[in-house]
C-alpha positions in Angstrom: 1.5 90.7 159.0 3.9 93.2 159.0 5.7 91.5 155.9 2.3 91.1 154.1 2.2 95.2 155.0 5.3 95.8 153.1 4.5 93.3 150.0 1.1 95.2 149.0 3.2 98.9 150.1 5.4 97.6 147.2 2.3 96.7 145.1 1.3 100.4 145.7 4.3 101.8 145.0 4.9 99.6 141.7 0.7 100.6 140.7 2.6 104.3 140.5 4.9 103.4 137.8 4.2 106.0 135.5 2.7 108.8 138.0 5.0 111.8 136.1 3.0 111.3 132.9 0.2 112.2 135.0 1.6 115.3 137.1 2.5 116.6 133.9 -0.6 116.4 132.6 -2.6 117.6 135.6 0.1 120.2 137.3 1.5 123.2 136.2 4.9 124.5 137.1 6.8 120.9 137.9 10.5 121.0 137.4 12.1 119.7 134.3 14.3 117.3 136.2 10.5 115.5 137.0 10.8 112.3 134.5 9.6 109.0 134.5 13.3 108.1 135.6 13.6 110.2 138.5 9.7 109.3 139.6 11.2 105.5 139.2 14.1 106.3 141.3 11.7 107.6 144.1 10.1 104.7 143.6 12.7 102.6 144.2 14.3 104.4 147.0 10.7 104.1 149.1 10.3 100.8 148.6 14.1 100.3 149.8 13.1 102.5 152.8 10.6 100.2 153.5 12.1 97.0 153.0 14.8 98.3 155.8 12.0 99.3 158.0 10.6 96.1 157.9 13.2 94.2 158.5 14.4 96.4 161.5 11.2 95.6 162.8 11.0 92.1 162.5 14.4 90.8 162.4 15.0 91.6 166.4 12.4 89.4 167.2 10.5 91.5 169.8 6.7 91.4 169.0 5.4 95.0 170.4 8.3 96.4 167.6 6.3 95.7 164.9 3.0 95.9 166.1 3.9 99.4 166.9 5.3 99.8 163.5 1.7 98.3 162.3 -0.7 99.9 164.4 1.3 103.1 165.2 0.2 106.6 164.3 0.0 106.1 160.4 -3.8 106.7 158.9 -4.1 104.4 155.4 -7.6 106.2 154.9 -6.0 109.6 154.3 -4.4 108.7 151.4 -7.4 106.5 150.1 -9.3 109.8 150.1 -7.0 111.9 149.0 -6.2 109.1 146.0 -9.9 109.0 145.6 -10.4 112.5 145.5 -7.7 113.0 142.5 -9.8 110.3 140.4 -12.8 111.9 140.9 -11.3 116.1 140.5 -9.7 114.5 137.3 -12.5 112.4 136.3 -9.6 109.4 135.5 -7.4 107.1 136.8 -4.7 108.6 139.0 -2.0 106.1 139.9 -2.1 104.4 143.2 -6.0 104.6 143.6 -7.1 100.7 143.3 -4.2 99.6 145.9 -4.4 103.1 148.3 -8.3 101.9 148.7 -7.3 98.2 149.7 
């Protein structure tokens, strides 16, 4: 389950692709160093993260690891309101919505 986890937490992340064309558009004041490429690299670097986390879970062989890891403290609805909310304050598509509500 935990693996299944991580492969639609990489769909989400990937569903974000272009996110800095839409900070620029809806936020004022981001730095100039905020590009598509350095949004990418963010990208990449969480989904790295996670791909270690998984596996650091799963790899020991232990069962309550990752069932901790997947049940633990972490919400998934706060960020499908939150993602919901930008949609709806924007009135348009903010990246990560369809995937943050599955």
């Amino acid at each position: 389950m935990l693996w299944i986890f991580y492969f639609v937490f990489v769909l989400h992340e990937l569903e974000e692709w272009n996110i800095d064309r839409f900070e620029h558009q809806h936020f004022e004041g981001l730095s100039p160093a905020a590009t598509d490429r350095s949004a990418r690299m963010w990208i990449g670097f969480v989904v790295l993260v996670g791909l270690i986390w998984c596996a650091a879970a799963t790899l020991p062989g232990n069962p309550t690891l990752p069932a901790w890891i997947f049940f633990g403290d972490c919400h998934p609805a706060d960020e499908r309101h939150f993602s919901t909310f930008l949609s709806y304050y924007f009135r348009g598509y903010a990246p990560g919505v369809i995937t943050a509500v599955f």
